[in-house]
C-alpha positions as CSV (number, residue, x, y, z in Angstrom):
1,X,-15.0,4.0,-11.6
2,X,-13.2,1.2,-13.5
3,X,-10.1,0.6,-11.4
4,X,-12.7,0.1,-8.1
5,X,-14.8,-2.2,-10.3
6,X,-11.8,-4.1,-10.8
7,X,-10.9,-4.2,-7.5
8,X,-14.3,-5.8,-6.4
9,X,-14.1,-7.5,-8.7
10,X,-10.5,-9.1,-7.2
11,X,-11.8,-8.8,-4.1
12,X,-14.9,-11.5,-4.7
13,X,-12.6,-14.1,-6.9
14,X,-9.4,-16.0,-5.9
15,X,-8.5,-16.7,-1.7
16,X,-10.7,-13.6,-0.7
17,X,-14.2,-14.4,-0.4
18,X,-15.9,-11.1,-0.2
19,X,-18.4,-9.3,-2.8
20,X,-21.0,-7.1,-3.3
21,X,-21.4,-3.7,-1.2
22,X,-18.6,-4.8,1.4
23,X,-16.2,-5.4,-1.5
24,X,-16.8,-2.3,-3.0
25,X,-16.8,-0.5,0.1
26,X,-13.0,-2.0,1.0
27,X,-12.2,-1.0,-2.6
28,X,-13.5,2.3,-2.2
29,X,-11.6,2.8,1.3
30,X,-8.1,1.3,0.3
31,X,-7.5,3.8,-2.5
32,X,-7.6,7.0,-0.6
33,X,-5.6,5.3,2.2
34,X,-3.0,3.9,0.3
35,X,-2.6,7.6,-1.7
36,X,-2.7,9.3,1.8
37,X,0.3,6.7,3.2
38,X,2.2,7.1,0.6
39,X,2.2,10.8,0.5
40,X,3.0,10.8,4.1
41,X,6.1,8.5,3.3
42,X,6.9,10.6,0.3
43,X,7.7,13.3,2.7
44,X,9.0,11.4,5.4
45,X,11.4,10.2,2.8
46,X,12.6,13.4,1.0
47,X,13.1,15.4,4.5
48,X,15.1,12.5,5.7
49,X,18.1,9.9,4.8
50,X,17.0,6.6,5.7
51,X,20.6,4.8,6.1
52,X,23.0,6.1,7.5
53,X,25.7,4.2,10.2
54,X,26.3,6.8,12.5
55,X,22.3,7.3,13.0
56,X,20.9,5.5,15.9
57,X,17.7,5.8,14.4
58,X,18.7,4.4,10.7
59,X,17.6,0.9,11.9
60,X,14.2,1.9,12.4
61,X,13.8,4.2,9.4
62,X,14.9,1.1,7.7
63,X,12.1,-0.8,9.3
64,X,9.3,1.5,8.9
65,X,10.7,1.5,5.1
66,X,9.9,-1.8,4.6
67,X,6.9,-1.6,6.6
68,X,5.4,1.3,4.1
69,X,6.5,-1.0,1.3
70,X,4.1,-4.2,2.3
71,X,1.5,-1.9,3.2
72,X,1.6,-0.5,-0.3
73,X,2.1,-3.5,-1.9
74,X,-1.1,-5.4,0.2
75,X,-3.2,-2.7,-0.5
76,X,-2.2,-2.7,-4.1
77,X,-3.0,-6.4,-4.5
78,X,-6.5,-6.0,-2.7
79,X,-7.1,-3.3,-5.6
80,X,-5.9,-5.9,-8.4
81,X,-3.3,-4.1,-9.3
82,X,-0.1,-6.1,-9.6
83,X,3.6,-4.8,-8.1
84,X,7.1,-5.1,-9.3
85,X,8.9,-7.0,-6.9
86,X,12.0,-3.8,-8.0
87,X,11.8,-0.3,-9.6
């Protein structure tokens, strides 16, 4: 489809030096995983509050957080699609 011709195309231009079938194949792989992580965050996030001082664990929920967010927005670039840097 268009946005995964787009992609490979981003993929063979610019600092990444890739193209033909293996682009397309990373194109084709990084849409269902980045839709699959972030509907596994989605639910991490509404079944949980991520700060909170008296929570041990808030520091780490923080972290993986922050973690979903680069993954997202990597995976996102490698499809040419460009990010906010805030919603």
């Amino acid at each position: 489809d268009e946005d995964q011709e787009a992609g490979a195309q981003h993929l063979s231009a610019g600092d990444v030096h890739v193209g033909g079938d293996f682009a397309q194949e990373i194109v084709a792989r990084i849409g269902p995983f980045e839709h699959e992580v972030s509907g596994a965050f989605n639910s991490f996030y509404a079944e949980r509050q991520i700060v909170n001082a008296a929570d041990p664990l808030s520091p780490y929920k923080v972290a993986l957080t922050k973690t979903f967010s680069l993954i997202m927005k990597n995976g996102l670039w490698l499809l040419g699609i460009s990010v906010p840097e805030h919603m």
